[in-house]
C-alpha positions in Angstrom: -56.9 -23.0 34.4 -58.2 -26.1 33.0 -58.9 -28.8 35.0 -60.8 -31.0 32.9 -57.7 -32.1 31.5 -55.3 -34.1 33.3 -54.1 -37.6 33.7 -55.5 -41.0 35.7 -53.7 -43.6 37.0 -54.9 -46.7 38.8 -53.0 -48.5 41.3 -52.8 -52.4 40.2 -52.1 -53.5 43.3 -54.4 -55.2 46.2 -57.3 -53.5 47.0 -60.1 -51.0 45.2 -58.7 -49.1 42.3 -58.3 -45.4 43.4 -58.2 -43.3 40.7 -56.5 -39.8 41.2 -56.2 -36.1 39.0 -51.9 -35.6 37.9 -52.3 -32.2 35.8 -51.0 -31.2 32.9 -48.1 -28.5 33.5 -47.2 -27.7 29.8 -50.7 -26.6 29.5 -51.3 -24.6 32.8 -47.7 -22.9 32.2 -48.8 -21.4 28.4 -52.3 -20.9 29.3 -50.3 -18.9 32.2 -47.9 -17.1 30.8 -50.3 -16.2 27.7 -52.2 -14.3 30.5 -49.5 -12.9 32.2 -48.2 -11.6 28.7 -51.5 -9.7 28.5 -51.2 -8.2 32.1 -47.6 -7.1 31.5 -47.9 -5.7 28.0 -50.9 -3.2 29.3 -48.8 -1.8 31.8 -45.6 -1.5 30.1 -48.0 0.6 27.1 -49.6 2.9 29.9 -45.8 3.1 31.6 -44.1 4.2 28.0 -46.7 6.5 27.3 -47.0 8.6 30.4 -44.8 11.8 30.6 -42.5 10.8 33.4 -41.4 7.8 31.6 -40.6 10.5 28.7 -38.9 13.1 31.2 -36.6 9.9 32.8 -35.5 8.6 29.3 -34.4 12.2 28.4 -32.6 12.5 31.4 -31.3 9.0 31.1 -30.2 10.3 27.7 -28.9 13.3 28.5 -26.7 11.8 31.4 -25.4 9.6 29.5 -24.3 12.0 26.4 -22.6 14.5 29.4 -20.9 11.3 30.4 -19.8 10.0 27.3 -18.6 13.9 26.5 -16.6 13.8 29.5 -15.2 10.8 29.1 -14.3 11.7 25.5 -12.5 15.1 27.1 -10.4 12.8 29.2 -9.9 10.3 27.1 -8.2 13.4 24.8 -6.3 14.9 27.2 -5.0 11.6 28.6 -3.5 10.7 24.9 -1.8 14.4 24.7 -0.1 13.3 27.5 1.4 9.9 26.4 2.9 8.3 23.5 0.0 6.7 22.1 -1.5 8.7 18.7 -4.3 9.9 18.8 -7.4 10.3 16.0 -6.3 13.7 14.5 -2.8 12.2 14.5 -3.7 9.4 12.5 -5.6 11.8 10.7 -2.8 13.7 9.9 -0.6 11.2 9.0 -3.1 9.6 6.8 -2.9 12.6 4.9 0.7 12.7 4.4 0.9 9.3 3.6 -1.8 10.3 0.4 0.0 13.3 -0.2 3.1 11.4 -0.7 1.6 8.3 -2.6 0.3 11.3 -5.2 4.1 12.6 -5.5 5.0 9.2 -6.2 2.7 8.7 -9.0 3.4 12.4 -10.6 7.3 11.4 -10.1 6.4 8.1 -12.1 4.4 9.5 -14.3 6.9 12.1 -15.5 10.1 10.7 -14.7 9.7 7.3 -16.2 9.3 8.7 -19.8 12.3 11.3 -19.5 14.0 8.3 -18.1 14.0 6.3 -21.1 14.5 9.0 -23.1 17.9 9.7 -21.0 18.2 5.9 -21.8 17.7 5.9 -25.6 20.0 8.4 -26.3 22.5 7.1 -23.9 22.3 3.7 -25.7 22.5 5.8 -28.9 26.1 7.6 -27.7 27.3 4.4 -27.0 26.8 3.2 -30.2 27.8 6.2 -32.1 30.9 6.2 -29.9 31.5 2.2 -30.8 31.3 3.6 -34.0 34.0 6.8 -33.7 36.3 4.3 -31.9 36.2 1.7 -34.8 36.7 4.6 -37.0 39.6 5.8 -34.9 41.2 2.3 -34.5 41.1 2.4 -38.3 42.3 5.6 -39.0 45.3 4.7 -36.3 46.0 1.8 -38.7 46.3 4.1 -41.9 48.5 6.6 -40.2 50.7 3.5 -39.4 50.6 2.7 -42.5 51.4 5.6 -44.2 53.7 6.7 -41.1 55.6 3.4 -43.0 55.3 4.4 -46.0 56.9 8.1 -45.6 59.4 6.5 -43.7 60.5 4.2 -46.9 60.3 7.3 -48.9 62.7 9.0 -46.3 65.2 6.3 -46.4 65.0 5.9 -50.5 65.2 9.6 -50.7 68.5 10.0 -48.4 69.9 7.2 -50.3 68.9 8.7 -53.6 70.5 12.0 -52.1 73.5 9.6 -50.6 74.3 8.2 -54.5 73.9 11.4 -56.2 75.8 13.3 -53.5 79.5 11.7 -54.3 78.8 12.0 -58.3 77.7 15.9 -57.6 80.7 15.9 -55.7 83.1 15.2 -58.6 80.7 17.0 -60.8 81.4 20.2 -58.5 85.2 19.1 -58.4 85.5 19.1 -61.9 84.0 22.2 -62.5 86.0 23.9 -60.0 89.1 22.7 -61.7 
């Protein structure tokens, strides 16, 4: 410790000046501490390196592993028991869910074409049956028309057969007679 270094003070007041030593702490606590770090790291180095120190970590280690494996075991059998998933059920469903999303896609992937195909031609039947119809409503209106047109034959026929009918009467009188 150094003690060179340090501080005076005087007293101003009445009387001889009296001069006394006030140390410097900041100093005596590093130069301290640097020493103390010395002393410490030397024994923790001949501590780590002797074989007990080796024997009690592995048994440290190995306590700890058999506790954490136990605690694992319970932990297991503790969330068979409730309601709460566990890892391999998560696992599991995780699996499904994949499983499922990859369906999904395959569905997509074939479905959607043969979809719009289904759709096409379905769009193309309604047309083509837009088209029969308007055929149909046209041929209705022929049929009408010739429907009137047989019937005016009908009626000038019977009344063509109705005029000749009284004439071929007397013609078929007067022959008889």
């Amino acid at each position: 410790m150094t003690q060179n270094k340090g501080k005076t003070a005087s007293n101003n007041e009445s009387g001889p000046q009296e001069k006394f030593f006030v140390p410097d702490y900041s100093e005596l606590w590093k130069e301290w501490y640097f020493r103390m770090e010395d002393i410490w790291s030397e024994t923790f180095q001949e501590l780590l390196s002797t074989k007990t120190f080796v024997n009690l970590m592995n048994s440290t280690l190995e306590q700890y592993l058999f506790n954490e494996k136990l605690n694992r075991q319970n932990m297991e059998r503790f969330l068979e028991t409730s309601p709460f998933p566990t890892k391999n059920d998560v696992a599991r469903v995780a699996e499904l869910a994949v499983s499922l999303e990859e369906k999904i896609d395959n569905l997509e992937f074939n479905a959607i074409p043969a979809l719009e195909s289904m759709a096409d031609s379905l769009l193309k039947l309604v047309d083509s049956h837009e088209n029969i119809k308007k055929e149909l409503d046209a041929l209705k209106k022929e049929n009408q028309a010739l429907n009137k047109k047989i019937t005016s034959l009908n009626k000038q026929l019977s009344a063509a057969k109705g005029k000749s009918s009284p004439k071929a009467k007397q013609e078929n009188n007067s022959e008889e007679e």
